[in-house]
N, C-alpha and C positions, 0 to 999 in steps of 0.2 A: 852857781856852779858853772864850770867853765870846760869847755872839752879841748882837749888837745887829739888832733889824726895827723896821719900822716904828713908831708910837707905841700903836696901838689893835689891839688883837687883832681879827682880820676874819678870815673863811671868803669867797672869792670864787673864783669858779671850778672849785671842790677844792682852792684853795692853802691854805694855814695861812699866817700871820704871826704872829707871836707877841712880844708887848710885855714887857719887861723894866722900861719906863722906869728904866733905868741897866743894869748889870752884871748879866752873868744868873752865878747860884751855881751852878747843877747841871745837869748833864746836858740839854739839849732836843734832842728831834730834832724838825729840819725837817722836815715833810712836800711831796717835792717835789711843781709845780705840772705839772700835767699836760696844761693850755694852753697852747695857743700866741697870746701878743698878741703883733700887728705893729703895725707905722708903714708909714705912706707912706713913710717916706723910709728904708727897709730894702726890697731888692729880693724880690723872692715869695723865700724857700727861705733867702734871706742869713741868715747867722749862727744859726738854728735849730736845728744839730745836729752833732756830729761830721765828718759828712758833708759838713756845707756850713757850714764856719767863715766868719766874718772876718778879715781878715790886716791888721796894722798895727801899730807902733811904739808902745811903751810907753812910761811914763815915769812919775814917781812926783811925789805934794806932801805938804807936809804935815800935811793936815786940817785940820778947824773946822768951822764951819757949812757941812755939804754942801744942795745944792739941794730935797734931799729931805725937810728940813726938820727934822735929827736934828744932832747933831755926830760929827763923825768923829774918832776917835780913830786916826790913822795907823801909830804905835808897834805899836798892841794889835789893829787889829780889820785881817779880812780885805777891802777894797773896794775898787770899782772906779768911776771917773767916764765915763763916756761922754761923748762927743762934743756939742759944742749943735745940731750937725747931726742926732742920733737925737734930744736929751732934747730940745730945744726950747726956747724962752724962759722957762718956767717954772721959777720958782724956792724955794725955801723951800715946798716942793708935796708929798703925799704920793701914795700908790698909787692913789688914787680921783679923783685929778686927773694925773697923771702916773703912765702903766703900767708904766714902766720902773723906779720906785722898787721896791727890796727883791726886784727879780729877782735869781736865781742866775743865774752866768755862771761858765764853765769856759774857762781860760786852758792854753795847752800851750804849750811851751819848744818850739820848734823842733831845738836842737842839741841840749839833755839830755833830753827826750821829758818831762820832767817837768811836772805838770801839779796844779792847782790850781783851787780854785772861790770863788766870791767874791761881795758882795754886791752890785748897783746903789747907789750911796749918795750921789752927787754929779755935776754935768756939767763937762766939762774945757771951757772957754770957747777955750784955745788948739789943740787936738786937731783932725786932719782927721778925715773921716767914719768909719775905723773903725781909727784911734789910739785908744787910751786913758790914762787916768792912773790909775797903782796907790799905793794907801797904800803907806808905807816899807813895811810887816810882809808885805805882799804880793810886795811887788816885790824883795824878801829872798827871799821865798821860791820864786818860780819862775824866779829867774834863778841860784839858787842862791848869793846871795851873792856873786857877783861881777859884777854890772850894773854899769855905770859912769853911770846916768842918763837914759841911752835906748838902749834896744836895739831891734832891727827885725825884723823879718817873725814877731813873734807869732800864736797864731792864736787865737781865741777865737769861745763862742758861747753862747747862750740856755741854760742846762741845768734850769731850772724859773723 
């Protein structure tokens, strides 16, 4: 499995992102971020932690040029779009103009407790405030292969 981040390899805050420009060959580990960036428009504590997820219906597309200014490979890579209510009008944007690019987010299955993490990598333009839209390879994966294209009361949150 192969990670796609951001384009420019940057140290900000203690995060790492790490640039492949294309397909990484070996082993990287992410170093998670140990900041916490908010938005106005995330309540103080919303979606931050295990603790205090976000709850809202999934749903999957099938990549291309996400907002974050990379292309998304839906098949192959782990990702998640947020909301234009969190990510904002900005588009084709990276981490240093958009914070929410190349954040971890950790997604849990309600019914099969199953759980999964994932990258920021595009904004769902159709999505309420804390719906998201998962790549196919994603949305395979924590619904376990049997999602019919929207399923509901997921939870998910910021995990670096």
């Amino acid at each position: 499995m192969w990670v796609r981040q951001p384009r420019s390899a940057l140290i900000i805050l203690g995060c790492l992102f790490i640039s492949c420009h294309g397909r990484c060959e070996q082993n990287i580990t992410i170093v998670p971020c140990t900041a916490n960036i908010t938005s106005s428009s995330i309540a103080k504590d919303s979606c931050s932690d295990a603790a205090r997820p976000c709850v809202g219906d999934i749903t999957h597309w099938p990549g291309g040029l996400g907002a974050c200014g990379w292309q998304v490979d839906s098949d192959r890579e782990l990702g998640v779009a947020l909301s234009i209510t969190l990510m904002g009008q900005l588009s084709n944007s990276d981490i240093t103009i958009n914070p929410y690019c190349g954040r971890r987010v950790t997604l849990r299955n309600p019914i099969s407790g199953t759980f999964a993490s994932a990258v920021v990598v595009d904004k769902c333009m159709g999505c309420s405030e804390y719906a998201i839209d998962l790549t196919n390879l994603l949305f395979q994966t924590i619904t376990n292969g049997v999602g019919d294209g929207r399923e509901h009361g997921f939870e998910w949150w910021f995990s670096g």
